[in-house]
N, CA, C and O of each residue as an XYZ file, in Angstrom:
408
protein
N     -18.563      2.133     -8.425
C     -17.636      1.779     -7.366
C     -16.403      1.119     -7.980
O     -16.474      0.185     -8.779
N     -15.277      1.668     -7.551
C     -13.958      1.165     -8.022
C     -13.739     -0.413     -7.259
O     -14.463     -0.700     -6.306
N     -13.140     -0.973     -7.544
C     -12.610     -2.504     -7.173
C     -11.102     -2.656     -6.933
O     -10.502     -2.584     -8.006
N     -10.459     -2.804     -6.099
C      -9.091     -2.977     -5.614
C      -8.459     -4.278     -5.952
O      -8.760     -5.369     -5.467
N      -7.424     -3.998     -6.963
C      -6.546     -5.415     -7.218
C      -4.883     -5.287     -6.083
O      -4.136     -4.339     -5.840
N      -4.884     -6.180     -5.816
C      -3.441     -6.441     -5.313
C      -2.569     -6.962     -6.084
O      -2.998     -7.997     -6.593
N      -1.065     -6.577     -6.530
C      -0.422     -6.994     -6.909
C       0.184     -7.931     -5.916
O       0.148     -7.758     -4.698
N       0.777     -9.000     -6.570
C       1.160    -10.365     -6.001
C       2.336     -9.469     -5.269
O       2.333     -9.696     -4.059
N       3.391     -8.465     -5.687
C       4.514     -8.576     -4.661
C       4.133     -7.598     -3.758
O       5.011     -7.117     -3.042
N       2.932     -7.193     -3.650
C       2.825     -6.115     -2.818
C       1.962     -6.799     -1.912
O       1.916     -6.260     -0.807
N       1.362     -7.680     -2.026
C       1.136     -8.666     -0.908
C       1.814     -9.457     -0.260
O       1.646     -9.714      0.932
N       2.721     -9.962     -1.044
C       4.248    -10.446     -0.439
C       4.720     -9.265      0.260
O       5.322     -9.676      1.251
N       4.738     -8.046      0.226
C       5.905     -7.017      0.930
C       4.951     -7.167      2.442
O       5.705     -7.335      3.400
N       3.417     -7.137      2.841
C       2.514     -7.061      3.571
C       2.842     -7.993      4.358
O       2.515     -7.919      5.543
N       3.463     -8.929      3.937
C       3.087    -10.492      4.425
C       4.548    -10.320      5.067
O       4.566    -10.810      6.196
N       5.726     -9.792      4.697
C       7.336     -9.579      4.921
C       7.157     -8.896      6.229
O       7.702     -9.114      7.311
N       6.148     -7.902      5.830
C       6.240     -6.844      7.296
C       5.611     -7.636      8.947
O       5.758     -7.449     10.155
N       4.936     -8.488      8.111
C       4.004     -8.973      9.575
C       4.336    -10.450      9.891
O       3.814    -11.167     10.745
N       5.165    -10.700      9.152
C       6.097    -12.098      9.708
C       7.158    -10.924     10.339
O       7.795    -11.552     11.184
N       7.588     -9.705     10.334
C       8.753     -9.842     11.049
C       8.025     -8.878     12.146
O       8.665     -8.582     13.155
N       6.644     -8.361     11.962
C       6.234     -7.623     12.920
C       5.907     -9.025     14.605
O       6.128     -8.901     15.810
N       5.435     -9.956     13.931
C       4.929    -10.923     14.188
C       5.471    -11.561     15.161
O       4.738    -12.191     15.923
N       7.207    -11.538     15.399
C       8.385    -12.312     15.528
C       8.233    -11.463     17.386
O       8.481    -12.161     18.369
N       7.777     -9.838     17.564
C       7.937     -9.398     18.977
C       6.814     -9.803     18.952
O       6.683    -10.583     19.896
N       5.427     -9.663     18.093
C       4.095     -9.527     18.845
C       3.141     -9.806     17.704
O       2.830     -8.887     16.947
N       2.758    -10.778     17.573
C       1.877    -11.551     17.334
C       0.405    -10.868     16.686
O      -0.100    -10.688     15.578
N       0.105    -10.641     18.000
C      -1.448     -9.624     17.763
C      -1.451     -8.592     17.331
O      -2.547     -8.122     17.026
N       0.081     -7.587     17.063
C      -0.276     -6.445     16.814
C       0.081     -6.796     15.223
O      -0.448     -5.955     14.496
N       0.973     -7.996     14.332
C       1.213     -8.360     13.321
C      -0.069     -8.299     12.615
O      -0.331     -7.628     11.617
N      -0.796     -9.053     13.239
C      -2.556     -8.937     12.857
C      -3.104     -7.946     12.298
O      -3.612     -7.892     11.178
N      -2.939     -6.644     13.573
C      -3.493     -5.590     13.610
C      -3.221     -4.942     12.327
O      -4.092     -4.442     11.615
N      -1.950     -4.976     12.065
C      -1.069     -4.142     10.874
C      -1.738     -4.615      9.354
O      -1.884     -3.858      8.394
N      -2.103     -6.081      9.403
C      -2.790     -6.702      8.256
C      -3.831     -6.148      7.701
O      -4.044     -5.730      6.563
N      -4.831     -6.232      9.240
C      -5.925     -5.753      9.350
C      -6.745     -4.744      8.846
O      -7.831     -4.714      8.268
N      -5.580     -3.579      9.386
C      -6.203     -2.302      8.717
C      -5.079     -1.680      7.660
O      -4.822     -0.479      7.575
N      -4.368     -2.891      6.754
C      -4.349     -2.078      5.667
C      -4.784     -2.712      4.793
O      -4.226     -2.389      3.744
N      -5.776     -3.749      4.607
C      -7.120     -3.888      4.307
C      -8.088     -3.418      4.180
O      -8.795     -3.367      3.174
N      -8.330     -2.808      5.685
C      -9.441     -2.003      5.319
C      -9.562     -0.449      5.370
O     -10.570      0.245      5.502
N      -8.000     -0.032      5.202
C      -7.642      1.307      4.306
C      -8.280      1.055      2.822
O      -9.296      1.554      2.339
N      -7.361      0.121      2.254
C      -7.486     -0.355      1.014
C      -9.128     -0.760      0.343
O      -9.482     -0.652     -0.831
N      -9.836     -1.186      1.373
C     -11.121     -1.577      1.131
C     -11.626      0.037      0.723
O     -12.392      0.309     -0.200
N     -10.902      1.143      1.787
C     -12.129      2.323      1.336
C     -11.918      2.757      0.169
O     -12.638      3.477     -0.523
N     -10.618      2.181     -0.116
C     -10.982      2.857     -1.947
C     -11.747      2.696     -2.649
O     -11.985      3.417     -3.619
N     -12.339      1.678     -2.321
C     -13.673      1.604     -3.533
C     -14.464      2.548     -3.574
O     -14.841      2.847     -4.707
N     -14.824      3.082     -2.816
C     -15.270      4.322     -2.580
C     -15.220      5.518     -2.571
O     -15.951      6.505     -2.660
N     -13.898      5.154     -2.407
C     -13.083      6.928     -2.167
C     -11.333      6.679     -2.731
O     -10.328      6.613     -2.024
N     -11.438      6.585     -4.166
C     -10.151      5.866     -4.591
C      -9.515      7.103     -4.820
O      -8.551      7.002     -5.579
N      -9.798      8.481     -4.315
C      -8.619      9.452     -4.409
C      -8.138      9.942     -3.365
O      -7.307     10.849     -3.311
N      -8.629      9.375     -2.481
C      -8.536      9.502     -0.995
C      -7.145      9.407     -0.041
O      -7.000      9.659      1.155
N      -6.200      8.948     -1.040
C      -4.954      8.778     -0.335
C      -4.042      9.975     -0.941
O      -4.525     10.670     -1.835
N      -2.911     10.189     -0.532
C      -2.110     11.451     -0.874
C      -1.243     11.433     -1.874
O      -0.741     10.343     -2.148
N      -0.897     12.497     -2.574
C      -0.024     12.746     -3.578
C       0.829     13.516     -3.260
O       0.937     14.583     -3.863
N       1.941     13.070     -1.885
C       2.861     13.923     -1.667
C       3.948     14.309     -2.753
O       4.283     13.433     -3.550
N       4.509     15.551     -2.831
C       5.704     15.975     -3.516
C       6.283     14.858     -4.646
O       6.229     14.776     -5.873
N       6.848     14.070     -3.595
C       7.485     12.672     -4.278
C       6.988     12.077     -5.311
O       7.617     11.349     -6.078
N       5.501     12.442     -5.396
C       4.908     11.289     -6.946
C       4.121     12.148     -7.591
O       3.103     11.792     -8.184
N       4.719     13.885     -7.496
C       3.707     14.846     -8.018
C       4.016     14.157    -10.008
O       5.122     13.627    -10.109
N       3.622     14.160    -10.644
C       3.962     14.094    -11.950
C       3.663     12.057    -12.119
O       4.052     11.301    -13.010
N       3.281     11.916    -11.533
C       3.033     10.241    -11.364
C       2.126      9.600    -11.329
O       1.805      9.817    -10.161
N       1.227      8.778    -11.781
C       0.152      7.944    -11.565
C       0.041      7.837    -10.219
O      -1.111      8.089     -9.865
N       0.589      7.633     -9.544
C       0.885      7.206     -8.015
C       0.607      8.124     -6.695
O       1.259      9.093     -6.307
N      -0.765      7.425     -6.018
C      -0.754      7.968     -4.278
C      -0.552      7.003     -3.345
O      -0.567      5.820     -3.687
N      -0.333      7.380     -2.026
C      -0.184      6.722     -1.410
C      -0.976      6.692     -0.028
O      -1.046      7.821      0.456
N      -1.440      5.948      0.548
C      -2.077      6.022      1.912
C      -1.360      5.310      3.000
O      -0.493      4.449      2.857
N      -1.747      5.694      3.890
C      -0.849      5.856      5.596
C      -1.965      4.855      6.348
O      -3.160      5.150      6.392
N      -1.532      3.900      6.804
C      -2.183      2.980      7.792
C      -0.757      1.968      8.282
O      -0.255      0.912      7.899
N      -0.445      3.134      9.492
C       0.252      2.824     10.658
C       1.009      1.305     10.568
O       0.284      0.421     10.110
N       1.905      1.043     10.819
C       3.307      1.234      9.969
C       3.596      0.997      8.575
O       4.698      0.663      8.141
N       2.274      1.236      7.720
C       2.726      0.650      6.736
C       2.146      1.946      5.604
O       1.015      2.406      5.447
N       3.274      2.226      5.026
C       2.640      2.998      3.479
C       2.440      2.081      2.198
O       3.386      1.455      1.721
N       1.196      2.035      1.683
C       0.398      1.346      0.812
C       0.991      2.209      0.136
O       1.466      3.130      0.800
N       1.236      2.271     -1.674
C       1.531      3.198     -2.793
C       0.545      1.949     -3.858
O       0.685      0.726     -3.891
N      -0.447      2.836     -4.645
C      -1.266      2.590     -5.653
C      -1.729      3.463     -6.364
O      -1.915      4.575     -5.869
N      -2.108      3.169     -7.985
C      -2.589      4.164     -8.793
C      -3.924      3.925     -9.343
O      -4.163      2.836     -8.822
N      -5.022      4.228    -10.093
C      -6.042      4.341    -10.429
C      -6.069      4.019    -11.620
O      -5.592      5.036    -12.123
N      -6.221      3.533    -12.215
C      -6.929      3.530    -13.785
C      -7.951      2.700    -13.877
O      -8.073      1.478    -13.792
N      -9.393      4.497    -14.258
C     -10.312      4.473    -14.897
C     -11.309      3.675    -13.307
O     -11.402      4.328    -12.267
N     -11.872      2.395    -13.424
C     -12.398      1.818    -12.166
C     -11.825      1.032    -11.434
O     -12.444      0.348    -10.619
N     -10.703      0.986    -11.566
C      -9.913     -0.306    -10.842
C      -8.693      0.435    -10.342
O      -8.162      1.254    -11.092
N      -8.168      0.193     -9.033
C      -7.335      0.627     -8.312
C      -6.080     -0.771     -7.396
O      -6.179     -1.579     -6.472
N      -5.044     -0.342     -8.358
C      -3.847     -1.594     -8.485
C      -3.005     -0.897     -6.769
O      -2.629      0.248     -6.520
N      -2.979     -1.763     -6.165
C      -2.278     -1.320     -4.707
C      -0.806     -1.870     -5.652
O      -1.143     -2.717     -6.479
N       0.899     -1.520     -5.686
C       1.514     -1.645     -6.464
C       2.636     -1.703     -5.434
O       3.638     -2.209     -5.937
N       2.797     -1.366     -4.201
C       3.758     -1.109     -3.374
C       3.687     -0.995     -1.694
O       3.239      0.086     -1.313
N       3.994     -1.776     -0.817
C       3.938     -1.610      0.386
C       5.051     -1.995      1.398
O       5.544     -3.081      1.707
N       5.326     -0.406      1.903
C       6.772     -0.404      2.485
C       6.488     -0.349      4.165
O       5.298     -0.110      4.374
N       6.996     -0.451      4.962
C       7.065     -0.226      6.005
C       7.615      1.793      6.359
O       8.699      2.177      5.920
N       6.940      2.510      6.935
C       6.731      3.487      7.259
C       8.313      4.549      6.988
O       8.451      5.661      6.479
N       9.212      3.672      7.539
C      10.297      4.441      8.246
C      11.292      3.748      7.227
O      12.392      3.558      7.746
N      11.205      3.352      6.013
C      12.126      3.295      4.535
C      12.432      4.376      3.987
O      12.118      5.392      4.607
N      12.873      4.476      3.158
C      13.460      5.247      2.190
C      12.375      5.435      1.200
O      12.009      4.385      0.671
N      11.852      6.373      0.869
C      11.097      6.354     -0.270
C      12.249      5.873     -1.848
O      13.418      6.259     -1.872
N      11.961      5.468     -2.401
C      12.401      5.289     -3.650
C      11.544      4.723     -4.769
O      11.447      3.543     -5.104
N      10.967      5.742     -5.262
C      10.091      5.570     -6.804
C      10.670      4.661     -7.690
O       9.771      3.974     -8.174
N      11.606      4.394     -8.056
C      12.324      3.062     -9.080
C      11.952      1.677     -8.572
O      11.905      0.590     -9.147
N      11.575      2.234     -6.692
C      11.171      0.331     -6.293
C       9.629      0.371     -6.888
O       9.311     -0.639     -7.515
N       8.776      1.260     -6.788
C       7.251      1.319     -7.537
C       7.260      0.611     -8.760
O       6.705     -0.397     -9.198
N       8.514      1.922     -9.404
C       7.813      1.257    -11.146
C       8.172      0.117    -10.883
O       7.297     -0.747    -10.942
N       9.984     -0.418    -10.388
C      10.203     -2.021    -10.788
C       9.120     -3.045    -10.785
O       8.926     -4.023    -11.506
N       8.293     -2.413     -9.502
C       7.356     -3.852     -8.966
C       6.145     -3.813     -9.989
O       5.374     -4.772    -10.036
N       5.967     -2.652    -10.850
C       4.706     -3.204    -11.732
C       5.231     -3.822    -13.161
O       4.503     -4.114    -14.110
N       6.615     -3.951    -13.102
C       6.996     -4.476    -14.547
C       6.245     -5.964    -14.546
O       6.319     -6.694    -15.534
């Protein structure tokens, strides 16, 4: 079974989204926490389970979808680094990935 690390700013980006989700509605700020947790939890299990759209074909990097928020993380070996978490309706931009694992 793989084990899920969080990077410190990608818990900060989590924490950005649901203080400002937080600001109309409270409970659904929660909600958003909630289950991208326990997206993230199923990787242990199923750590290929999220997608490798177009955008990160050639890349360490997938990403999984749990409503408004896209998680981006890569795998190495048993441990699975969550590295990036944007709010849904951004801009993709791969240079913010690598920056955040320098």
């Amino acid at each position: 079974m793989a084990r899920v690390i969080w990077a410190e700013t990608s818990l900060r980006d989590l924490e950005s989204i649901a203080e400002y989700i937080d600001l109309d509605d409270p409970e659904a700020a929660k909600r958003v926490v909630r289950r991208a947790f326990e997206k993230t939890d199923q990787l242990e299990s199923f750590p290929e389970s999220g997608s490798k759209p177009r955008v990160l074909k050639g890349t360490p990097y997938r990403r999984l979808i749990s409503k408004p928020v896209l998680i981006y993380y890569r795998i190495e070996e048993d441990l699975i680094y969550i590295v990036h978490v944007v709010k849904e309706e951004r801009k993709f931009d791969l240079s913010r990935i690598v920056e955040y694992e320098r």
